[in-house]
N, C-alpha and C positions, 0 to 999 in steps of 0.2 A: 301156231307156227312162230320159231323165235323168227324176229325180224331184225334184232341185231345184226352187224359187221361178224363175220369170224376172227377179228383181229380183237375186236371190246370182250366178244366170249372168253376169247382165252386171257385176256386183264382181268378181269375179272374173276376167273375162277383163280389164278394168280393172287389176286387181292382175298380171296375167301382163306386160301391154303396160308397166306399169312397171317390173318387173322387171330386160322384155328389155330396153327402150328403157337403165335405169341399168347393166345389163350393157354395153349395147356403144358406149354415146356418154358415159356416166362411168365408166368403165373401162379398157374396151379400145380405144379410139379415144385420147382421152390417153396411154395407154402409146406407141401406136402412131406418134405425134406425136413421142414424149418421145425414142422409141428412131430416130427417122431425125433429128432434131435431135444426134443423140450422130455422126453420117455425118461423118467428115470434110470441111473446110471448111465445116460448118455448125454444129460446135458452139461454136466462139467467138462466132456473132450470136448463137446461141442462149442463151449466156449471158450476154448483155449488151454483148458487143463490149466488155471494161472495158480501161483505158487506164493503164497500172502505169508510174512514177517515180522509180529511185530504190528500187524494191522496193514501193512503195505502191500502191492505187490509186487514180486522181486523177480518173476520170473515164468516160466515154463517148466511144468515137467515132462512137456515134449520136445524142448526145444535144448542145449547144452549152450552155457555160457562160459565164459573164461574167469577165472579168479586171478590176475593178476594188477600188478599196479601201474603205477601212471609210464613207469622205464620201460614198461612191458614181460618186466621178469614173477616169478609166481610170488604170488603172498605165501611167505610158509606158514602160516598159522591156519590156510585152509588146505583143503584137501581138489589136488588139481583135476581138471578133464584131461580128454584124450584132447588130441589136435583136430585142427577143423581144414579144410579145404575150402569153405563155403566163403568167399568174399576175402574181406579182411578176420576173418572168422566167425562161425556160428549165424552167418547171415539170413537169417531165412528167405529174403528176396534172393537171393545167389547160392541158392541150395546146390550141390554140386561135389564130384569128387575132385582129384587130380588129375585123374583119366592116365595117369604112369601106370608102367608094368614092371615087373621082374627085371625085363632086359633093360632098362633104365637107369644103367649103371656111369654112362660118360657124362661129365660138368659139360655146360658151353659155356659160353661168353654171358649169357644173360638169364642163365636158368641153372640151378642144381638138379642133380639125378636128382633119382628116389632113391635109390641108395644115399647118397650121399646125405640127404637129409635124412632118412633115417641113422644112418648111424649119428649124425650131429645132436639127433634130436636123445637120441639114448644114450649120447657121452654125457648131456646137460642134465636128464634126468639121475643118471648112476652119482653126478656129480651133488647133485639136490637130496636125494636120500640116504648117499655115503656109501650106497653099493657098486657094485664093477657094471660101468656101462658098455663094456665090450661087447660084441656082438660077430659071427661070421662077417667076413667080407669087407670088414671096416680097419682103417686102419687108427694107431694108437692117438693120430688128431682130429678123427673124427668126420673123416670124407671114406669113400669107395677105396678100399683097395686092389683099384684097377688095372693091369697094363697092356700096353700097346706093344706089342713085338712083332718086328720088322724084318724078314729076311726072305728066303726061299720057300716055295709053297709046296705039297703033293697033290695030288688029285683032289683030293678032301678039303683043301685049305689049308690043313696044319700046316705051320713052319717047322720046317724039317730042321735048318741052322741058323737060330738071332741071328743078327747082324747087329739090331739096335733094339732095345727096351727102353719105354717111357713110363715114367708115374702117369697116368693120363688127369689124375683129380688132384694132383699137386705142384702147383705152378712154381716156378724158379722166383726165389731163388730156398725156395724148400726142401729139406732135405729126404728123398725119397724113402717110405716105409721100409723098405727092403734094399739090400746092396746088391746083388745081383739075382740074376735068374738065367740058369743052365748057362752059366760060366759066361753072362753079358754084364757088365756094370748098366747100373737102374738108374735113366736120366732122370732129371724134373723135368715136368712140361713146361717146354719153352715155346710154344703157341704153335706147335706143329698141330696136323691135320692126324689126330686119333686113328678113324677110320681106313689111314693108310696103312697102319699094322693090323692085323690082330686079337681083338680084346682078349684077355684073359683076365677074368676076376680070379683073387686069391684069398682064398678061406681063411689063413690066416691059423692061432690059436686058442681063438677064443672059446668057451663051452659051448655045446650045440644046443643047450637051453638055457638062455641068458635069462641075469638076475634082471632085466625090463621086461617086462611082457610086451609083447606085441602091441596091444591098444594103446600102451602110452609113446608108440611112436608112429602112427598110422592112424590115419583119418578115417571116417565110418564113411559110407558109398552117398550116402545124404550131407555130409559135413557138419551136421547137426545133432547129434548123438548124443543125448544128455547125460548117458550110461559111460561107465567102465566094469573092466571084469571085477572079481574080485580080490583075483591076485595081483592087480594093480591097487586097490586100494588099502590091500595087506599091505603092501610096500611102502606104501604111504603113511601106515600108522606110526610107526617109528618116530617117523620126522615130529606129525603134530600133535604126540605125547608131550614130546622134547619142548617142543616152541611153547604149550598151554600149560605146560608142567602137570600135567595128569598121568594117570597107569595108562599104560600102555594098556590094558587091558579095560578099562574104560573105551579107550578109543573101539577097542575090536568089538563091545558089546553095541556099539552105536552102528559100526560098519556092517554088525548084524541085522538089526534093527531097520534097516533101509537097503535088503540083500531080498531082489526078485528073482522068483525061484523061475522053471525053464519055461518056456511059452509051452501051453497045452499040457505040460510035466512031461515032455521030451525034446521038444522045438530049442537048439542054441545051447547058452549057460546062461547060467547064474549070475546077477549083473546090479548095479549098485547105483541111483541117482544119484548125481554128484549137487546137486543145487540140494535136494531135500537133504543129505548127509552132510552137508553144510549148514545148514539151517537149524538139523538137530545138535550141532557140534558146539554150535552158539550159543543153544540154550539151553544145555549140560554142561558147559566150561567155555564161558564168556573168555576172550583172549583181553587180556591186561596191557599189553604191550603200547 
């Protein structure tokens, strides 16, 4: 007959259950983790996938790093990532998107849309390769072409007659994208409250499939994305032909060369590490400069 307390019983079995439980889930289950990570072909992810230069090592091939200089503008002699979300970029302690969406088209005081960075970031790229960074929705300096109109409403919300139109992402004393809209002269924003008109984005002229791709103005859902497509990195050869003085067609043989075909052979596209296609870029045509 136990003669314990029913209070020490139940400590005790207490103390047993943590025991086991630190026996075999801080223990033996990490070992046992440790020891199929050591399986071939799994113990390079497992160590970090690191990315060696030269005898060095430079990097991750899971990880996406920036190629830029000390100003913060790209090195043209290499070939750039997409953008990152993740920290001050690429952070993998602050892994992370922007958490913006589509309607994320009005500037505030202390933040830009997503649009608006998107198009700024695809006027700087059109500007860096020498192609048209236009894009829907943006206007020719490179913010949202958004407005705010002001008047009579129907059942629905529409405004039946302006009264007033506002640039809403171009602050005074700027001269607004457009001159009017349905016979209203187009203010600049002079610090009014947006939300009291209307949004109306405007498409604008630009082609519906811009010379930027997508990835090089939009951060991946992790902000660490070491990949770009490959018609982002087509668009890149041009440039660092130009900057290494090599064929252009070296360049594409190389962007070949480090071009992963689809997860499974259906999953996604086709997609290009930007650290190892730098790496091999270096040591096929060392840059002089």
């Amino acid at each position: 007959m136990n003669m314990l307390p029913s209070v020490i019983r139940r400590h005790l079995a207490a103390l047993r259950a943590v025991l086991v439980f630190t026996a075999v889930l801080g223990v033996a289950y990490p070992l046992a983790v440790t020891g199929v990570a050591q399986l071939p072909g799994l113990k390079d992810r497992a160590a970090g996938s690191y990315v060696s230069a030269d005898g060095e090592r430079v990097g991750s091939a899971l990880i996406g790093q920036s190629f830029t200089g000390a100003d913060g503008k790209p090195l043209k002699q290499y070939f750039q990532s997409r953008p990152s979300a993740a920290g001050d970029g690429y952070d993998p302690t602050a892994t992370s998107a922007s958490n913006l969406g589509p309607e994320d088209v009005v500037d505030t005081g202390d933040r830009e849309s997503l649009l608006t960075t998107v198009c700024a970031t695809s006027k700087a790229v059109g500007e860096l390769e020498g192609v048209d960074g236009s894009r829907p929705y943006c206007t020719e300096g490179g913010v949202g072409a958004v407005l705010s109109v002001l008047g009579p409403r129907d059942a629905s919300g529409a405004v039946t007659r302006p009264t007033r139109v506002i640039s809403v992402n171009e602050p005074c004393p700027a001269v607004p994208f457009r001159t009017g809209y349905r016979g209203v002269e187009v203010e600049c924003a002079g610090g009014q409250d947006p939300r009291a008109g209307r949004i109306v984005p405007i498409r604008g002229e630009a082609p519906g499939k811009p010379a930027v791709p997508a990835d090089a103005v939009t951060s991946s859902g992790s902000g660490l994305d070491p990949h770009i497509s490959t018609a982002y990195a087509d668009l890149q050869a041009g440039r660092i032909a130009e900057v290494r003085g090599i064929p252009a067609g070296t360049v594409r043989k190389l962007i070949d060369g480090e071009t992963t075909g689809r997860a499974l052979g259906f999953m996604g596209e086709p997609a290009v590490n930007v650290l190892k296609l730098n790496i091999a870029l270096d040591k096929a045509a060392p840059y002089r400069g």
